[in-house]
N, C-alpha and C positions, 0 to 999 in steps of 0.2 A: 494627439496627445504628445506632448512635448520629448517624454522618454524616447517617441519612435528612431527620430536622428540620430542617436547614438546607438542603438539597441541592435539596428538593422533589423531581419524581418524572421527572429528565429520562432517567435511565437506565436501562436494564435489568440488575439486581444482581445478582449471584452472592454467595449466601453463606459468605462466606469474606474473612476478614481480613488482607490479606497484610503481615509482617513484611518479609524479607528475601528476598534469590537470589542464585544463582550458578547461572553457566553457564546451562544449558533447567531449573534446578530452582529453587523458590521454598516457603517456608515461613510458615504462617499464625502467630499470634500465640500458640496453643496449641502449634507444634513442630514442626503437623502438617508432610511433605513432598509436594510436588507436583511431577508433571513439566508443562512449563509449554508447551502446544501452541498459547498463545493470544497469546502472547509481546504481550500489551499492544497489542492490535489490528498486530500487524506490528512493534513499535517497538523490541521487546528484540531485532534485528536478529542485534548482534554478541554475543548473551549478558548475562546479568544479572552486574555489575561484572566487566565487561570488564577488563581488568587494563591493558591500555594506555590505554583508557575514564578508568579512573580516577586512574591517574597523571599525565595529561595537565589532569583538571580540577583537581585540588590543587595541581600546577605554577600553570596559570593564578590560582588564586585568590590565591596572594601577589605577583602581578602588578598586574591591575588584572579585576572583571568586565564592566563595562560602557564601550565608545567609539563614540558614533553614528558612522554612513558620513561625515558632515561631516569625519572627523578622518582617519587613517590608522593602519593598525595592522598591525604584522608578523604575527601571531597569523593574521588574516583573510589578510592577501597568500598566505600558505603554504595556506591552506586554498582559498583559490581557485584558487591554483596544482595544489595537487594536484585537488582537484573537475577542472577542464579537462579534467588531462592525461589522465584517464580518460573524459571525455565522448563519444557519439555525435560522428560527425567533422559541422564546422562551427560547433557548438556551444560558442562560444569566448567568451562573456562571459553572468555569470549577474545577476541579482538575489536576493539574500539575504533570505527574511522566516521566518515561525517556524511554520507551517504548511502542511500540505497545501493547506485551503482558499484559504490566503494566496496558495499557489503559482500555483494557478488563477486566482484573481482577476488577479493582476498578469499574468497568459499570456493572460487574455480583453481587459484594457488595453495592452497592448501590438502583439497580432496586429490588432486594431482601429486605433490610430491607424496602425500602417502602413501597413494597405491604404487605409486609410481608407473602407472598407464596415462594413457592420453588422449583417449576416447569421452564423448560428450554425448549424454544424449538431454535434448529438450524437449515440450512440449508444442505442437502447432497450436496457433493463438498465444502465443507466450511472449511478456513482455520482462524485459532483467534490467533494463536499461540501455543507457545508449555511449557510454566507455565503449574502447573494443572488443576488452573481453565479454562484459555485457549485452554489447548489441549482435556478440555471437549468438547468443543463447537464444537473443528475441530473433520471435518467427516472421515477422511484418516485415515484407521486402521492400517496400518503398524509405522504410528506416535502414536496411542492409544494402542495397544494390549500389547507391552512389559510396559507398564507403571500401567494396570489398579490391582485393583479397581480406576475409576477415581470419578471426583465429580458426585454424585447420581441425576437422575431426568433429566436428559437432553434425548431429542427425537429428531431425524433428519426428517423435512418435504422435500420433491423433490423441490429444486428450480426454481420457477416457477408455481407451482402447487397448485392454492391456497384452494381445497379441500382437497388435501392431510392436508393442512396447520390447517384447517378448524378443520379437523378429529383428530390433537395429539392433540388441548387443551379442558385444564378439569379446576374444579374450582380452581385448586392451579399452572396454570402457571402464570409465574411473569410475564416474557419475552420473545418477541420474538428475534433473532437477524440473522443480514442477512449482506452482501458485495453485495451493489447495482451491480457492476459490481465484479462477483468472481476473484479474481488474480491468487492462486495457483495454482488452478484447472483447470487453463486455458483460464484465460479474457472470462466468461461465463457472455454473458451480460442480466440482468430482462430484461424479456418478456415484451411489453407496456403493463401497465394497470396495471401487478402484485404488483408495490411498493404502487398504489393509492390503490389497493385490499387487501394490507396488514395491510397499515393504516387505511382502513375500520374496520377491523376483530378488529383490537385491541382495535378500538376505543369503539367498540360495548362490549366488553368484560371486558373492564377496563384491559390491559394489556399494557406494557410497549414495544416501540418499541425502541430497540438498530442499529442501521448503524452502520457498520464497513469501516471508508474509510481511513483506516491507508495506504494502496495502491493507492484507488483511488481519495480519495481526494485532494481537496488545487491544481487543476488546471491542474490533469493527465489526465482528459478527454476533457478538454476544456472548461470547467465549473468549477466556485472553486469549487463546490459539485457535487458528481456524482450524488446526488440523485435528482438537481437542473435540470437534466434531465426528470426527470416524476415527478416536481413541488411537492415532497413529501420530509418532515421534522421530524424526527425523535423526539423522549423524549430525549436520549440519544447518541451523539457520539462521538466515539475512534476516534483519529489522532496519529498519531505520523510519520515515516519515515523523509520528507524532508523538516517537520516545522520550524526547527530549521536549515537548511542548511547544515545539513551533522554531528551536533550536536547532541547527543544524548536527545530526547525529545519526552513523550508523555502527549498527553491531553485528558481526558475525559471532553466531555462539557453535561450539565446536565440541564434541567427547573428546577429553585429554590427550588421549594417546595421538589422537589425531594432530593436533596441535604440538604435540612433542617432536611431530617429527620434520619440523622446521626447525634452521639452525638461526642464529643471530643474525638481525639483516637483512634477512631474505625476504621479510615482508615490518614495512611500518606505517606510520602515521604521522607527520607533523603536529597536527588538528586533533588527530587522534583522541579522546577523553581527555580534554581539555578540561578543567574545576567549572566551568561554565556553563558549559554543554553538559557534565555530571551532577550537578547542582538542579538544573530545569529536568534531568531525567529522573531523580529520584522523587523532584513534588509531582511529577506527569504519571510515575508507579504509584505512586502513595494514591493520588488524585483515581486513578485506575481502582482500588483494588479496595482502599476505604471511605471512599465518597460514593459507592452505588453506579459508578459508570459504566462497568461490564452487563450488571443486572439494566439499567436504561439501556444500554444500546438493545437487548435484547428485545425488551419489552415495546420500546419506539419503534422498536425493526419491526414487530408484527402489527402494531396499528399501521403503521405505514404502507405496508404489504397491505393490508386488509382495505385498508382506504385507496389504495391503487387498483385493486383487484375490481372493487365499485365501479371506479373509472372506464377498467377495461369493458366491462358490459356496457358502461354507457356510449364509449368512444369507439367505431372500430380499428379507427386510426393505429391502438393501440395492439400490436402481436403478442405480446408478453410481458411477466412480469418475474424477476430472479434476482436470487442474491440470499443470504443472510443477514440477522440483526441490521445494523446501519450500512449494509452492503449491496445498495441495491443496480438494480440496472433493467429500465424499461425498453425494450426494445417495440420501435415504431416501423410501420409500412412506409412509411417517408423520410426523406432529409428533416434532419431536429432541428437545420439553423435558425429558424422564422422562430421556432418555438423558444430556444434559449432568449431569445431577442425579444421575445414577449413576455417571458416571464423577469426578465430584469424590469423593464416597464412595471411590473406587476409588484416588484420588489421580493424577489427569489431569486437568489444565481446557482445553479444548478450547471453539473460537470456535461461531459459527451463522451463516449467513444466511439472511433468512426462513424460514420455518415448520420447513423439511425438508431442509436441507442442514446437514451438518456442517462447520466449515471448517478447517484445520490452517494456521498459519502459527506454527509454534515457531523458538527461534532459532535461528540456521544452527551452533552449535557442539554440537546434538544429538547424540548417538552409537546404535549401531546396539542397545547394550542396554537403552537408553532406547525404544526405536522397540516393540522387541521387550514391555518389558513395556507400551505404550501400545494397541499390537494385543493385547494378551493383554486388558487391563481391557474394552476395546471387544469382545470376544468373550463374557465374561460376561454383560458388560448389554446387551447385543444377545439374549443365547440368554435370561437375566431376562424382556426384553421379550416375547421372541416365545412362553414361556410363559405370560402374562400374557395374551397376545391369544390366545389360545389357548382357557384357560380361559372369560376371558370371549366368546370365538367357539362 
């Protein structure tokens, strides 16, 4: 592929050249169609040209694209307005930047100067990104070891484990921070009770609790919040992926006090809520909230689960099946690569994490005969495979 020469070799490529999309389908430059289960690591949220998506950005563009935070802008007020009105409660003033990583960064700058400790604690299996202060927090050494010295003070507790959790804090951690449902590492989803056990700990400690649902949030589980799941609200949370529709946009949302206690300066944005980026976030809310996308992911997420579960009895290949709403992740006895590889052939592109896990985050405006033939292509190249090991067994 032509991209490679200039690109160098940061990515892991699929080949396939994508054109265009609508809705969970996308089409390569040849015609070919695909049903799209990989929705752009999470990001095609509300659908590939979203129709309120897009009519919000062509509005905006005979507007103006770009107003640093220096100025004011109607555009961004409505879009913070609506972000709020939908926030975990306390959560009433956000910072605006353009990524996930972003988000984190400015959530580890913040819970820091307010306590004023410097202690970090994360979860093992935990990914925050890959900045510095982010790729502190992620637990995957093969992403940390050629990078370190990284940022100092950070400890990984076992997720789920909330004596382990219990045992790294001392009087100078600030924060804790966790992925109610982990993504990277394999749609690993809290144990009941652990997110109500964690908001205990902190609260009893005077520590700050950070949620990461730059993955799972804004309606991947079938909930706008995953953490809406075990009825527990964070001090601080990271968004970004499919907030903005496919737009580059992150947001740290933050309880006031907490955010008071930065001075001018000390933390900004260039990019930051840009009219552009706040434009595609308010039709991707709307599209969320009065279009039936929260209620579909929910509802797709258990035919899917139920249609996977089938599979598992037929396939052994298959060890598990986990996740939420449109959050899933199938973990296999073997390497997935053959299998991705087959089911592009098959017309499905579908995610991975490490070796043997398949991961499914397609956009939440999937339908159930989309689902049906994505279990069908998966039943082939599963029964392919286990021919294959077969002969060579």
């Amino acid at each position: 592929m032509g991209e490679d020469q200039f690109m160098g070799n940061l990515y892991q490529r699929f080949p396939v050249t994508i054109e265009k999309g609508v809705g969970a389908h996308i089409w390569d430059i040849e015609g070919k169609e695909y049903i799209d289960c990989m929705g752009g690591y999470g990001v095609a949220l509300v659908g590939h040209q979203n129709q309120r998506v897009n009519k919000a950005i062509k509005e905006q563009l005979d507007k103006i694209i770009t107003v640093h935070s220096s100025f004011y802008n109607k555009t961004r007020e409505e879009f913070l307005k609506t972000l709020i009105g939908l926030a975990p409660k306390r959560l009433t003033q956000v910072h605006l930047n353009n990524s996930g990583a972003e988000a984190i960064e400015a959530a580890i700058k913040f819970a820091r100067k307010f306590t004023g400790k410097k202690g970090m604690i994360a979860m093992k299996g935990s990914y925050h990104g890959k900045s510095f202060g982010a790729l502190s927090l992620t637990f995957n050494p093969k992403y940390r070891k050629p990078f370190e010295p990284l940022v100092e003070k950070v400890s990984f507790a076992s997720f789920g484990d909330i004596e382990s959790l219990r045992s790294l804090i001392d009087k100078d951690t600030a924060f804790v921070i966790l992925e109610p449902i982990q993504g990277e590492s394999g749609i690993i989803v809290a144990p009941e009770g652990f997110l109500q056990q964690v908001r205990k700990l902190c609260d009893e400690k005077g520590i700050l609790l950070i949620f990461d649902e730059i993955q799972a949030g804004l309606g991947r589980t079938g909930r706008l919040w995953a953490c809406d799941h075990w009825n527990t609200a964070p001090d601080i949370l990271c968004l970004a992926k499919g907030i903005a529709g496919g737009m580059p946009m992150g947001a740290t949302l933050v309880r006031p006090d907490i955010l008071a206690s930065m001075s001018k300066g000390e933390h900004s944005s260039t990019f930051g809520g840009n009219p552009l980026s706040c434009a595609a976030g308010i039709a991707s809310l709307k599209a969320l909230t009065d279009d039936g996308l929260i209620e579909n992911s929910e509802k797709m997420g258990k035919i899917f689960r139920e249609g996977l579960e089938k599979l598992k009895e037929k396939h052994t290949m298959i060890r598990e099946i986990r996740g939420k709403g449109l959050m899933i992740g199938i973990e296999m006895k073997f390497e997935i690569k053959d299998i991705l590889t087959g089911l592009i052939k098959e017309g499905v592109l579908m995610l991975y994490s490490g070796r043997n896990i398949l991961r499914i985050l397609p956009p939440l405006v999937i339908s159930e005969e989309d689902i049906t033939k994505v279990l069908h292509a998966l039943d082939i190249i599963l029964t392919k495979e286990e021919q294959k090991r077969n002969v060579q067994g």
